[in-house]
C-alpha positions in Angstrom: 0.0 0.0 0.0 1.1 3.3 -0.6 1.8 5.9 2.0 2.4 9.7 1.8 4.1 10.8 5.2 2.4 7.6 7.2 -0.7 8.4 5.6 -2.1 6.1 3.0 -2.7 7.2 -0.7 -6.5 6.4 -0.6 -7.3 8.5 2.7 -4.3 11.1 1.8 -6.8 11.8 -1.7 -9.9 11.8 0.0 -9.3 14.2 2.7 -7.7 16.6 -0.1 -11.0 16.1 -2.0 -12.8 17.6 0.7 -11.2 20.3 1.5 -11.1 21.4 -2.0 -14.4 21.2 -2.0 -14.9 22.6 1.5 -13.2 25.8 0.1 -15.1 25.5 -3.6 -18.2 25.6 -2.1 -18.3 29.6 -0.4 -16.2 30.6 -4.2 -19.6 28.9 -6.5 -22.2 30.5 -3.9 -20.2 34.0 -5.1 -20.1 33.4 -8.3 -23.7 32.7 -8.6 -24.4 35.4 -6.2 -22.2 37.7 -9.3 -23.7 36.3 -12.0 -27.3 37.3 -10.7 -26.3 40.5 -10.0 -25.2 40.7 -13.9 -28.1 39.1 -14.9 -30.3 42.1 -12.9 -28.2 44.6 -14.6 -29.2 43.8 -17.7 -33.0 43.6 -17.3 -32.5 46.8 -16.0 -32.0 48.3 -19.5 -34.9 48.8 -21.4 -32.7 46.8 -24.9 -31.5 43.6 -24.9 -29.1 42.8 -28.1 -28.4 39.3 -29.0 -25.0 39.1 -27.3 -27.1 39.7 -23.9 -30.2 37.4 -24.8 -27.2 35.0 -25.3 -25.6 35.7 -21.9 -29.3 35.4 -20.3 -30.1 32.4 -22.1 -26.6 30.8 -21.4 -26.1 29.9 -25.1 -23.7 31.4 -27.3 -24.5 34.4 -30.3 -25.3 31.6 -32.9 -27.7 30.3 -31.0 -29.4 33.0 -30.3 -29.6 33.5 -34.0 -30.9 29.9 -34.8 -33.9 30.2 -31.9 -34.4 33.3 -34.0 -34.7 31.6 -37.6 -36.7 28.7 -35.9 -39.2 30.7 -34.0 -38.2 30.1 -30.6 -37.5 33.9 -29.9 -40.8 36.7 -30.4 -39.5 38.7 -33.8 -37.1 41.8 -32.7 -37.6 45.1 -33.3 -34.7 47.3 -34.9 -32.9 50.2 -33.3 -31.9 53.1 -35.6 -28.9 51.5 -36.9 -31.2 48.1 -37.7 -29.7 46.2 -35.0 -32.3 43.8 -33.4 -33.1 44.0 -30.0 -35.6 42.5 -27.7 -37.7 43.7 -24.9 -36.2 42.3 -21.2 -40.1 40.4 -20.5 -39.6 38.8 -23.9 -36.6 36.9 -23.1 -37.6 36.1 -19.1 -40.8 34.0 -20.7 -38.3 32.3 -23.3 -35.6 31.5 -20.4 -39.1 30.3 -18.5 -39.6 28.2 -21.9 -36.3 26.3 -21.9 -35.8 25.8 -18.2 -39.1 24.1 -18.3 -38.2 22.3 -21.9 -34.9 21.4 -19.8 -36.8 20.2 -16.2 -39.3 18.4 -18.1 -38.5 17.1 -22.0 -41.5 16.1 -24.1 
């Protein structure tokens, strides 16, 4: 059997497992805690462009565009420059949508 400093390997991996994860957990709770507080940011604007509907939705730019082409996003309206945005409601009931579509497939 193998021994690290009188301690075997097997216990010696699993009490470093533990406290890594002792010390992972308080760093995830923060970064959820952050990535809310982004996440409320951005519904706070009255525009959301497809690079934030992406962030929202957790899926990347290309994505977005597909849902778009396939009907999964409401049709966006255009800004002056004809960039198309979406209205922050829109995309809470479409996140709603896929967390459901995720919790429950058909």
């Amino acid at each position: 059997m193998d021994k690290i400093i009188g301690i075997e390997l097997n216990s010696f991996e699993e009490a470093l497992r533990n406290i890594v994860r002792r010390e992972m957990k308080p760093m995830r709770e923060e970064l959820k805690e952050a990535l809310k507080s982004r996440q409320e940011l951005i519904l706070q604007d009255k525009r959301l462009y497809t690079n934030q509907v992406a962030e929202m939705l957790g899926v990347t730019r290309h994505t977005v565009l597909n849902y778009r082409k396939n009907g999964e996003l409401p049709q966006p309206k255009k800004d002056l420059s004809g960039h198309p945005y979406w209205a922050p409601d829109e995309i809470e009931v479409v996140l709603l949508r896929l967390k459901t579509k995720t919790k429950f497939p058909v």
